[in-house]
N, C-alpha and C positions, 0 to 999 in steps of 0.2 A: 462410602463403601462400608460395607456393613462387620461386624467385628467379627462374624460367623466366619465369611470370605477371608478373612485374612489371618486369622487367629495364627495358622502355621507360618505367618512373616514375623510373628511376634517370639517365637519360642527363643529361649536361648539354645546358645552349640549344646550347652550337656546336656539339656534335655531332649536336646531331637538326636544325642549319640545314644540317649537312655533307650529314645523308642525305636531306634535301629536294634540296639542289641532286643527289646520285649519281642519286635519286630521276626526275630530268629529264634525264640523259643519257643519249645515243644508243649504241647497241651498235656496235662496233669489228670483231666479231669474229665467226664464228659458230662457237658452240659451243652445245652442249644449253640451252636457255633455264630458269634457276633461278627456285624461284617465290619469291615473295616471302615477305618478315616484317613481324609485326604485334606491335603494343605496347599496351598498355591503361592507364588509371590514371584516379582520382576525384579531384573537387577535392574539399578536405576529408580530415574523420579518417576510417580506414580501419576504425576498432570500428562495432556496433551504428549504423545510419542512420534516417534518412528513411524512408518508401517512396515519397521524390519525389527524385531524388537524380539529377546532372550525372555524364555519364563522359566520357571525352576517351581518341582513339585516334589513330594515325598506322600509317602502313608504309612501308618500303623495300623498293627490286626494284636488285636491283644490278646487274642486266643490263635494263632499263627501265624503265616506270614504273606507278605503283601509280593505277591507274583508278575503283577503289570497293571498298566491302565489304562483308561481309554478318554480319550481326550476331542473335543471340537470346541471351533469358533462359531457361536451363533451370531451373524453376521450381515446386519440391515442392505450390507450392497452385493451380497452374496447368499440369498435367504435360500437357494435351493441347497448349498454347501452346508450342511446341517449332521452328515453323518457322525458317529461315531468314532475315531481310529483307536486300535489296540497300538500299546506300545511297552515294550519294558526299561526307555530310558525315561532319567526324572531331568533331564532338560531339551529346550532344543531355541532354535534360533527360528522365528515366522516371519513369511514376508505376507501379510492382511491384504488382502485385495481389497485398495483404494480408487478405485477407477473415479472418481469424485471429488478425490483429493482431500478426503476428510471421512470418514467412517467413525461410529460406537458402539465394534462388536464387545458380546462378554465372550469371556471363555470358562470353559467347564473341564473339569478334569477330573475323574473319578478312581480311586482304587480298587484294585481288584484281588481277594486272597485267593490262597490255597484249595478253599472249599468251594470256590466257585460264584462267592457272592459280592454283589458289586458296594459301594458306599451309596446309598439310599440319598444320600444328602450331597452330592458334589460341591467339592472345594469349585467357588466362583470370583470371577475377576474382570471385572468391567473397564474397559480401556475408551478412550478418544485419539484417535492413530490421524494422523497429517501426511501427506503425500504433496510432494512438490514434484512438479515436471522435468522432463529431462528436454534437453533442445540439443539439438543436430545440427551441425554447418557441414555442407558438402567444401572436401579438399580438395577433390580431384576429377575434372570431367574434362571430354573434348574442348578446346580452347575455342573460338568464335570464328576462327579460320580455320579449323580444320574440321569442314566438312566430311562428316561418317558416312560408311554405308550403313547397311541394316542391325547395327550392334552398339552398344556404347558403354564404358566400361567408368563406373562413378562411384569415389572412395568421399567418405564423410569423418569426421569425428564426431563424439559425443559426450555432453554433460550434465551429470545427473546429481543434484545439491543434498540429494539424502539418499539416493541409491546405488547399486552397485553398476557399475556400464556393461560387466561384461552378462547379466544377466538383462538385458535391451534387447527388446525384438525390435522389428519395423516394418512398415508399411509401404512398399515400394508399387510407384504406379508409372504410366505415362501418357502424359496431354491429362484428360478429365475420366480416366479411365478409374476412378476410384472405388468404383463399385467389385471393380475385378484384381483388387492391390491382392500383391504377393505380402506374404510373410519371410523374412530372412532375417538371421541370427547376426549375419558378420558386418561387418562395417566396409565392405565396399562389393559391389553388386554390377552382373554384366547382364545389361538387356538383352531378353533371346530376340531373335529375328522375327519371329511370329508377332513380337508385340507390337510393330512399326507395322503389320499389313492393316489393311482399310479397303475394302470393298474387291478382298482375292490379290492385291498386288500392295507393294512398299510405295506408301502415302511419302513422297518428297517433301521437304522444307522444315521448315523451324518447328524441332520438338521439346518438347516441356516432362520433367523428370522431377520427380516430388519423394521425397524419403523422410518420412512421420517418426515419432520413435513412440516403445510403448514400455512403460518401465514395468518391473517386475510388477509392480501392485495393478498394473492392468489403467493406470494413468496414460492416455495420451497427451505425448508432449508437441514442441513447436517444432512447424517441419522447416525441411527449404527445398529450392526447387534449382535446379539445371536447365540451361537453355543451350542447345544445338543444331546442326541445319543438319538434315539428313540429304545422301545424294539421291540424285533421280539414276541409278542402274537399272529401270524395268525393261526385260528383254535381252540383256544384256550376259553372253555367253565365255566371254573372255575378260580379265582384268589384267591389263598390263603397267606392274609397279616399277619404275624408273626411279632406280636408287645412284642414279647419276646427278651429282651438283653441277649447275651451270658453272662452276669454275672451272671443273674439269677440261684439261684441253681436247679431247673427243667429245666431247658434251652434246653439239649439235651433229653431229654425223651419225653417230651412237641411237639418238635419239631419232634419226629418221631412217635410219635401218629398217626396227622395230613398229615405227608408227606405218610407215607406208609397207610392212610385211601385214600389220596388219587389218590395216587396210585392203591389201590384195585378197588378203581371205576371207574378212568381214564385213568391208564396205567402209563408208565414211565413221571416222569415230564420235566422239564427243567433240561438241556440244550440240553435231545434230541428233534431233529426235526421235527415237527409236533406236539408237544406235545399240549394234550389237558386241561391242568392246568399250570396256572404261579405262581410265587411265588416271593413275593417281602418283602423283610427283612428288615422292618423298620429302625432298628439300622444301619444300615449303608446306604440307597439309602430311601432322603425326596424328594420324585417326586411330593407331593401335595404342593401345594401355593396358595390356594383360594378352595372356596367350590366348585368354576366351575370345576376345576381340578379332584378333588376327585368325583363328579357328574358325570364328562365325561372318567373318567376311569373305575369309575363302570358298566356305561352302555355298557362297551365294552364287557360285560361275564355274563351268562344265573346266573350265580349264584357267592355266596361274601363269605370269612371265613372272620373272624376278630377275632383273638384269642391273649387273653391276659395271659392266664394260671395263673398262682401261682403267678403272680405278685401283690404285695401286694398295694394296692390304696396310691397314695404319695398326699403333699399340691400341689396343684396348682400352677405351674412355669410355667418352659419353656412351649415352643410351643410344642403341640401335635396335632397329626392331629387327632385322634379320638375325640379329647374334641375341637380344634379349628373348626372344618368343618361337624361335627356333623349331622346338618340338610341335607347333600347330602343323608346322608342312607335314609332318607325319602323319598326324590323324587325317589330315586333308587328302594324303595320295592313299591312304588307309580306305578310308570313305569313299573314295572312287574315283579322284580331282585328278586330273591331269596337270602336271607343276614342270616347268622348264627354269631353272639357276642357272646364271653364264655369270662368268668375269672372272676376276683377276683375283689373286688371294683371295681364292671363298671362304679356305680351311684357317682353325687356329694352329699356328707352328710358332716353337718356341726357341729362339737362336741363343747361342753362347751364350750370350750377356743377361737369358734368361726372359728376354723382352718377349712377348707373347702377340701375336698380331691374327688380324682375320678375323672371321665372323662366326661362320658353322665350325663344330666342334667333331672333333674326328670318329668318332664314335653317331654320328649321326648318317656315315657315308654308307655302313655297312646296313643301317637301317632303313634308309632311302635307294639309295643307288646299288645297293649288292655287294658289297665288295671293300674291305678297308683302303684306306689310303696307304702306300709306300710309304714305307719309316727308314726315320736314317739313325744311327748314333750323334751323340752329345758327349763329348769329351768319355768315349770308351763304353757310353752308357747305351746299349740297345735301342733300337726302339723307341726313342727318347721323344722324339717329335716325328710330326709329320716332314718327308723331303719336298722342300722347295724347289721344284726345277725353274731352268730358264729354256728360253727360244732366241735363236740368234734370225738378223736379218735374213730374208732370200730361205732362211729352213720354212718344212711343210710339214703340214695334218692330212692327215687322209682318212676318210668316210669310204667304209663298207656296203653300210645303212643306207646311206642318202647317194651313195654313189657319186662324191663329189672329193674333194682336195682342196685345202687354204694353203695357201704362202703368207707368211708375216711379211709386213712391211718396215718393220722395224725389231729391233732386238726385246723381249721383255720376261722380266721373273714373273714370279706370284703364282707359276703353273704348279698343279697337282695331278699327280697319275693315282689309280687304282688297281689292285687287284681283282681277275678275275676269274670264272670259275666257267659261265656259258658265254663264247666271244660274242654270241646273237645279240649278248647286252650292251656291244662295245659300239660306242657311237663315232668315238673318232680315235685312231691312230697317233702316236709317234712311232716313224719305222725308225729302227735302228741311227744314232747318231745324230737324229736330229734336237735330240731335247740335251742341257748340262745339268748335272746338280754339283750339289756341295763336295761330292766325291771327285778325285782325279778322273781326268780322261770321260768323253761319254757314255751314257748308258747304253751297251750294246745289244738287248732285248727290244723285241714291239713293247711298248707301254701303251695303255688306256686312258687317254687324256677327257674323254667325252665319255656317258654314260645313257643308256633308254632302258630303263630296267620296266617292266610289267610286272603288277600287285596284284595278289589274289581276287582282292574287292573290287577290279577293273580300275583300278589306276593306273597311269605309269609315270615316272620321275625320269626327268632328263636333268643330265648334268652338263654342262660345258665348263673345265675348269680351265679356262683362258677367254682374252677377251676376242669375242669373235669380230669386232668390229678390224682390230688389227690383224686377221687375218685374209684382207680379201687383196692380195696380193695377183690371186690368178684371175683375167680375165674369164669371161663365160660367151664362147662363142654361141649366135654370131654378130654379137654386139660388143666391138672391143673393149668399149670406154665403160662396160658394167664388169663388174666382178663375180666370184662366182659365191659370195656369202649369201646374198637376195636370192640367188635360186634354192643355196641349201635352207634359209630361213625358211622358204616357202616349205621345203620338201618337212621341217620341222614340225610346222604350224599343223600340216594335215595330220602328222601322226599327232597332235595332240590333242586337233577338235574333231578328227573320224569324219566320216561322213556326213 
């Protein structure tokens, strides 16, 4: 490096406090106005760097004073970046675009005074910058058993030995689509539904998910890839989610409710081909990992069951996806989807002791279903929670809507009523005395135990907040030995796949 280039890393402090204060006096005189000088120098060693590396510059005008300057990297891996920049600070911090992993740009930096004239002679500074790659490990995809629909929600870490991570784009693609990779900033990325079609429809079976990283210097680093089965749903109008565990004691009756309702309306389900309803069994295949996930599998089918049956409302643990990802049903009956929730404890309600249980959060009823849930007090406190009612043996529900009547067969809690405002919403009844809560004596008003509310965007959201398996107590003539739940399922299914 040439002594020209560096002379300003040589000065001492009082001399360069000298030429700050020359730097600020007034001319005396007038004679031809001299332009200024400029000086350059790096904190740190002056061998091989960074390519994120601090420079430090100053100038002297010894006939006025030094107003700004202008500064570039002429740059062998970046020869078209060659402009000029004006600037009036004398440091800054550069990240060199290393895409090669090795670059020897110079850099130039010129002062600029008062009068308008630049240093003829630019202070310069020749560097050799090293760039090491950044490598990526995916942390988080569908597991090998759980089978997705058209969505897949995949979180990575990243590590970068001379860069910053939070300044890491990447390269996100899927199967050999690399030519069409997205760009995204964050560290974990949800396939849209578009990216899985293949010739106008969702290409089934095993997909390959590739995330590149690209560090700030424009280095590509080591990617890694994801491996998933995608489900075959082409054609398929309805998704019915069965968030029933086979341990449950209604498990199998619950579940044949619902498959032969729908059946009646759609035909054979899965695994025949073509079939126009899916079916996916919570207890064993967790396809959702974000609300994107559960959002864009929804929108893949005209209509949504989510059925929780006789399952009794537990504390608050583990991951759930009806309680973690919640707000997707929103945007989904927002959108236009038709969604039916049944079972038992839907609602979070919080008892004495503080214990919080259930799924949906109470503030999501008035935004789906119309209408808040009935609150009770908490040792004197308002409002405090949602009321938990019960149902006793031999009591009934009664449907306006569907023109039908349940009888419990057994006694059970975890019921939730609504308030309402148009009863056209109200999907099932408790008449007076049939329902207990936490208060003396019973409730002696109709309550709303059932909800069909209709969305501006043509949606509608059904509620059932009890299990409807336990209420098929009344026969449906003129078939003794049936009940009348399978007629009202049916009358359900129609309002919510229409004609």
């Amino acid at each position: 490096m040439s002594p020209r280039r560096w002379a300003g890393a040589l000065l001492p402090l009082a001399a360069g406090a000298l030429l700050a204060l020359a730097a600020c006096s007034t001319k005396k005189t007038l004679v031809p106005d001299v332009p200024p000088e400029t000086g350059v120098f790096v904190k740190g060693e002056l061998d091989t760097v960074n390519h994120i590396v601090q420079l430090f510059w100053f100038g002297n005008d010894a006939d006025g004073m030094v107003v700004g300057f202008e500064l570039r990297f002429v740059n062998p891996a970046a020869p078209a970046d060659t402009d000029w920049v004006f600037t009036t600070r004398t440091d800054s911090i550069f990240t060199v675009y290393t895409p090669g992993g090795f670059t020897a740009p110079r850099f130039e930096v010129r002062a600029i005074d008062d009068a308008g004239q630049h240093d003829p002679s630019p202070a310069i500074a020749d560097f050799s910058f090293t760039n090491l790659p950044a490598v990526v490990t995916i942390t988080g995809a569908p597991a090998a058993r759980d089978s997705v629909y058209a969505t897949a929600t995949i979180d990575w870490s990243t590590v970068d030995p001379d860069g910053i991570v939070n300044r890491i784009s990447y390269r996100v693609w899927l199967d050999g689509n690399e030519a069409n990779a997205r760009i995204v900033t964050d560290r974990t990325y949800s396939i849209p539904p578009a990216d899985f079609i293949d010739g106008g429809q969702v290409r089934a079976g095993t997909r390959y998910f590739v995330v590149q990283p690209i560090d700030d210097g424009g280095l590509v680093g080591t990617a890694d890839t994801a491996t998933f089965f995608v489900r075959d749903a082409a054609g398929a109008r309805l998704l019915v989610i069965d968030d029933v565990p086979s341990s449950q004691q209604l498990n199998y009756t619950t579940d044949q409710l619902y498959y032969e309702a729908a059946q009646r309306a759609l035909g054979p389900g899965p695994p025949a081909p073509g079939s126009a309803w899916s079916l996916l069994l919570l207890e064993f295949n967790r396809p959702f990992r974000s609300i994107t996930d559960l959002e864009q599998t929804l929108s893949q089918f005209d209509a949504v069951i989510w059925y929780r049956g006789d399952l009794p409302a537990a504390p608050l643990g583990p991951a759930s996806p009806l309680r973690d990802y919640q707000d997707a049903l929103v945007s989904y009956v927002e959108s236009g989807g038709h969604l039916l929730v049944e079972g038992r404890g839907l609602f979070q309600s919080t008892d004495v002791a503080g214990t919080t249980t259930g799924s949906l959060r109470p503030d999501l009823a008035p935004r789906l279903f119309g209408g808040d849930l009935v609150r009770r007090e908490i040792q004197g406190r308002p409002g405090d929670s949602t009321t938990v009612f019960g149902i006793n043996n031999g009591r009934s529900l009664k449907t306006s809507m569907w023109s039908d009547s349940l009888r419990f067969q057994a006694a059970r809690d975890g019921l939730f009523c609504f308030h309402y405002g148009d009863t056209n919403q109200v999907a099932f009844w408790a008449p007076p005395g049939e329902l207990a809560s936490g208060h003396p004596g019973n409730p002696p008003e109709h309550l709303a135990v059932g909800k069909s509310v209709p969305h501006p965007g043509g949606g509608r959201a059904i509620v059932l907040a009890f299990p409807l398996r336990v209420g098929n107590g009344f026969t449906a003539p003129p078939n003794p030995s049936v009940g009348t739940v399978p007629r009202i399922l049916d009358r359900i299914f129609a309002q919510l796949l229409g004609p």
